[in-house]
KEGUPA-623355 format. One record per atom (N, C-alpha, C, O): residue in three letters; x, y, z. Coordinates in pm, whole numbers, padded with zeros to 5 digits, always signed. Atoms other than C-alpha are relative to their C-alpha. Layout:
<atoms>
AlaXYZ/...
</atoms>
This chain:
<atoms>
Unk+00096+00056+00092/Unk+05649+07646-01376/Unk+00006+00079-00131/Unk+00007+00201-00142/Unk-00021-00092+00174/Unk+05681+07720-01785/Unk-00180-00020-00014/Unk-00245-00118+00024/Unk+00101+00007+00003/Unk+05342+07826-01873/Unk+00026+00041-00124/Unk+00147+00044-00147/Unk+00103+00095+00012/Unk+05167+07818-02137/Unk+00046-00131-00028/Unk+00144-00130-00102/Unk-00085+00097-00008/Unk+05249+07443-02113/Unk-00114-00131-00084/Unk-00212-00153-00012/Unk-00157-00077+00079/Unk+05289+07309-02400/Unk+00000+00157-00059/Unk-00102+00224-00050/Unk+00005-00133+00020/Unk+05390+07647-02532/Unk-00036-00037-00190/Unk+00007-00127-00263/Unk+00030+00039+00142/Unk+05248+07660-02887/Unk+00082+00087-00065/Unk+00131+00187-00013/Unk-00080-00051+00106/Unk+05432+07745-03224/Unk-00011+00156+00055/Unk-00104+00208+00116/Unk+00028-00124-00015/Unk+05544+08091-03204/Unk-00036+00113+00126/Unk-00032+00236+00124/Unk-00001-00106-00089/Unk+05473+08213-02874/Unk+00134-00045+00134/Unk+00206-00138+00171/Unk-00119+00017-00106/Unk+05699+08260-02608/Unk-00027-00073+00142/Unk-00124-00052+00215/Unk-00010+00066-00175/Unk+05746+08065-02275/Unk+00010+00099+00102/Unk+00082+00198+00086/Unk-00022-00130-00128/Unk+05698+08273-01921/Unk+00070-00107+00099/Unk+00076-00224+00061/Unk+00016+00078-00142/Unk+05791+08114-01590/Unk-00019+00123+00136/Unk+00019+00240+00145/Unk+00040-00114-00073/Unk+05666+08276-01302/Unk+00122-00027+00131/Unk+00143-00147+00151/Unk-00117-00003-00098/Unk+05966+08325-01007/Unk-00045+00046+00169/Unk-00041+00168+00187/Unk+00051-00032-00094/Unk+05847+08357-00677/Unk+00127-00010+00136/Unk+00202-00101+00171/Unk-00129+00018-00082/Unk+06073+08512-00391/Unk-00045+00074+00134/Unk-00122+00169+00122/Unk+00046-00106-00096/Unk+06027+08654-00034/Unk+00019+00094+00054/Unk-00035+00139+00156/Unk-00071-00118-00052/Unk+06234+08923-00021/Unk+00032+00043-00166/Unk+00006-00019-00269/Unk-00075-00032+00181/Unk+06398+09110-00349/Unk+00124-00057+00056/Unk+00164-00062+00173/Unk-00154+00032+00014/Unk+06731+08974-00425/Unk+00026-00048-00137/Unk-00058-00064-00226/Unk-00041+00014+00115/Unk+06963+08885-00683/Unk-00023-00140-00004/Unk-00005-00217+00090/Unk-00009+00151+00052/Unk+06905+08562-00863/Unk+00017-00047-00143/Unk-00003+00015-00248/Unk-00050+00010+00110/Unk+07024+08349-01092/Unk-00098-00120-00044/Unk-00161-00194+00032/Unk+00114+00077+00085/Unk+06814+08150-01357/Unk+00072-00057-00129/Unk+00166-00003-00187/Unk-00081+00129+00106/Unk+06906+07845-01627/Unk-00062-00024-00038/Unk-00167-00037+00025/Unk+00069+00124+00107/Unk+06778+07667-01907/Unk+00053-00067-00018/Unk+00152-00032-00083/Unk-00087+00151+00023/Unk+06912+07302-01916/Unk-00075-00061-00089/Unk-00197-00075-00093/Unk+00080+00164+00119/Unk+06834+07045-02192/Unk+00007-00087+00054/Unk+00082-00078+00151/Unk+00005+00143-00067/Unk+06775+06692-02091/Unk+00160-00069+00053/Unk+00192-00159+00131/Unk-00157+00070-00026/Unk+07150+06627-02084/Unk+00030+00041+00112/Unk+00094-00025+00194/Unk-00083-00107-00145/Unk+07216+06904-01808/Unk+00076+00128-00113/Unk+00128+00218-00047/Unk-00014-00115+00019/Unk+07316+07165-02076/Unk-00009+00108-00032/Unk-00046+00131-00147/Unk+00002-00161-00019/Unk+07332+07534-02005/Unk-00072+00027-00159/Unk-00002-00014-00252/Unk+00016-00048+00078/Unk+07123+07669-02275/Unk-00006+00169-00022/Unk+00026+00230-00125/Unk+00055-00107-00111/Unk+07028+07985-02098/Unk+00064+00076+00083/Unk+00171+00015+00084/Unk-00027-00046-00150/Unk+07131+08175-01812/Unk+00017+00163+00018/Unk+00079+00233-00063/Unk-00018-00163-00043/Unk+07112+08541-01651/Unk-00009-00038+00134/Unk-00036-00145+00188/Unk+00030-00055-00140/Unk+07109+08698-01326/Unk-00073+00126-00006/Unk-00049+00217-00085/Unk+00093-00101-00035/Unk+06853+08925-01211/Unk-00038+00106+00138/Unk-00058+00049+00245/Unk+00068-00033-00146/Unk+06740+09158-00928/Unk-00140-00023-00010/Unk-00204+00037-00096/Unk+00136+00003-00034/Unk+06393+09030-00805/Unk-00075+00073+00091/Unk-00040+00090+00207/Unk+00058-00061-00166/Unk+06119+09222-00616/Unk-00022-00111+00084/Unk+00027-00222+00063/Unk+00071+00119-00100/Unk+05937+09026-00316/Unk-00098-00048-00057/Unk-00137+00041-00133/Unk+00096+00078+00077/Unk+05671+08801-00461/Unk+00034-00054-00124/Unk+00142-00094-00165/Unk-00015+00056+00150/Unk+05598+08696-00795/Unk+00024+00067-00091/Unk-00049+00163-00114/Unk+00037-00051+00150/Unk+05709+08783-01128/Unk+00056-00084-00092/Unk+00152-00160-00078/Unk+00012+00087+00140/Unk+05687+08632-01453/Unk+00109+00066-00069/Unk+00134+00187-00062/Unk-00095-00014+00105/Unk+05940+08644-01679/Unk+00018-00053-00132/Unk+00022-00176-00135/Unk+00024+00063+00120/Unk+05948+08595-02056/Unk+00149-00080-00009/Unk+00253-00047+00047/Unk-00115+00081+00001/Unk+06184+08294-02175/Unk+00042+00052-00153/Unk-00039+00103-00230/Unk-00046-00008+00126/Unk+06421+08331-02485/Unk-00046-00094-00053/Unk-00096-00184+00015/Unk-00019+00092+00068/Unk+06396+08136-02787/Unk+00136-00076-00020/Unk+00232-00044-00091/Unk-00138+00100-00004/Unk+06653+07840-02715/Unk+00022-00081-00091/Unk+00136-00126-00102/Unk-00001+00049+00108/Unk+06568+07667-03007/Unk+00062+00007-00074/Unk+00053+00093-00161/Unk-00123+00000+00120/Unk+06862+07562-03194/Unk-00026-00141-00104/Unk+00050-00163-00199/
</atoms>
């Protein structure tokens, strides 16, 4: 889920990632077409964490 939704001028997008173990994962931003705007890999703890989104805005 992208919160704050919509995200207003100027601030940044979070999404919160929820996992039940730590592990590595991988995360995307797609445009309506299907493309890749985005993308990393991460190590996650167990549960939730939020993560700030880039500005993809081209």
């Amino acid at each position: 889920m992208v919160f704050p939704n919509p995200v207003p001028a100027g601030a940044a997008p979070e999404v919160a990632v929820q996992t039940s173990e730590a592990q590595l994962v991988d995360l995307a931003i797609t445009d309506a077409l299907g493309r890749c705007l985005w993308q990393c890999t991460r190590m996650l703890p167990a549960g939730t964490t939020p993560l700030t989104l880039p500005d993809t805005h081209q």
